[in-house]
Every structure is written in structure tokens, then in C-alpha cells.
Phi, psi and omega in degrees: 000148198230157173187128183254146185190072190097210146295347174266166189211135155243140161221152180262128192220141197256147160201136181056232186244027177225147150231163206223135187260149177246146161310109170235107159335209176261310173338277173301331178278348184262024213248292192273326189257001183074008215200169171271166181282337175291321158262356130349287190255024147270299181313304148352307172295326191281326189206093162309012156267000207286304195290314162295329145317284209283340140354267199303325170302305207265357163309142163084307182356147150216125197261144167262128161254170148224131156286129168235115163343132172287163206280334194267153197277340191264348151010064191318281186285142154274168184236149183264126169244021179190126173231145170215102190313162174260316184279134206283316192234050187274122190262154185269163189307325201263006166306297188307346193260314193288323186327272156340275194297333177281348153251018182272277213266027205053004184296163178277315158260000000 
């Protein structure tokens, strides 16, 4: 699960037989969307299904991360500072999706 908010992106993410949701910046989001997370959640505004689209993208996906505790103690969430796709010929999120939409709706963006 993906949720967008801004400059921030929360995932849900499995390891072993647990799952945890994690922080992903801009850094790191621009790793997995190809994009900030700010123009993300621009694109969005443009084709409101985008954040569930890319849900349905990134299922199955494998990534090597790194995590690091967050600096503030109250803090919720770990934060992902390093994402590395594992498939070799893995498109960043929002290709796939202008991918999409250009060939559903003819859009351009």
C-alpha cells in the first residue's frame, strides 16, 4: 500500500512474516516513482486513481532498502533512505502509469 501526502510517501512493507509501514522522502521516492514525491501527488491531483494504480504497480516488487530510525523520538514510522530495485529492467512508477494512462486515455501526462 502507497499513500501519498505531500512530500512525504508512506509503504507498507512485508519482511519475513511481518509487516510495517515505513517514511519515504523525496530521496528515496525518487528511486521507486521516478519523480518527488511532490510532483507525485501533483500528477494525482491530475488522475485521481494514480496513487492506487501505483499500489497495483509496485505489488510483488523487490526492493533492497535501507532503514534508519527516525531522529525524533516520538516519531512513528522508520524512515527508508535507500531504495534498490531488484529486477533489472524495473520502470520507475510514474513511466509506468503516463504508460497507462497514454494508452487508455490518450493522455499525454
Amino acid at each position: 500500500m502507497t499513500e501519498i501526502n505531500g512530500p512525504t510517501t508512506i509503504f507498507s512493507i512485508a519482511w519475513g512474516k511481518k509487516n510495517f509501514d515505513v517514511v519515504c522522502f523525496d530521496r528515496a521516492a525518487k528511486d521507486i516513482f521516478g519523480c518527488s514525491a511532490q510532483e507525485f501527488f501533483d500528477f494525482d491531483t491530475l488522475h485521481p486513481f494514480a496513487v492506487k494504480s501505483a499500489s497495483d504497480a509496485l505489488v510483488g516488487e523487490m526492493f533492497r532498502i535501507t532503514l534508519k530510525k527516525a531522529v525524533k523520538r516520538d516519531a512513528e514510522h522508520l524512515r527508508m533512505t535507500e531504495v534498490v530495485p531488484l529486477r533489472s529492467n524495473f520502470k520507475p512508477v510514474i513511466i509506468t502509469l503516463k504508460e497507462q494512462y497514454q494508452a487508455i486515455y490518450g493522455a499525454k501526462d
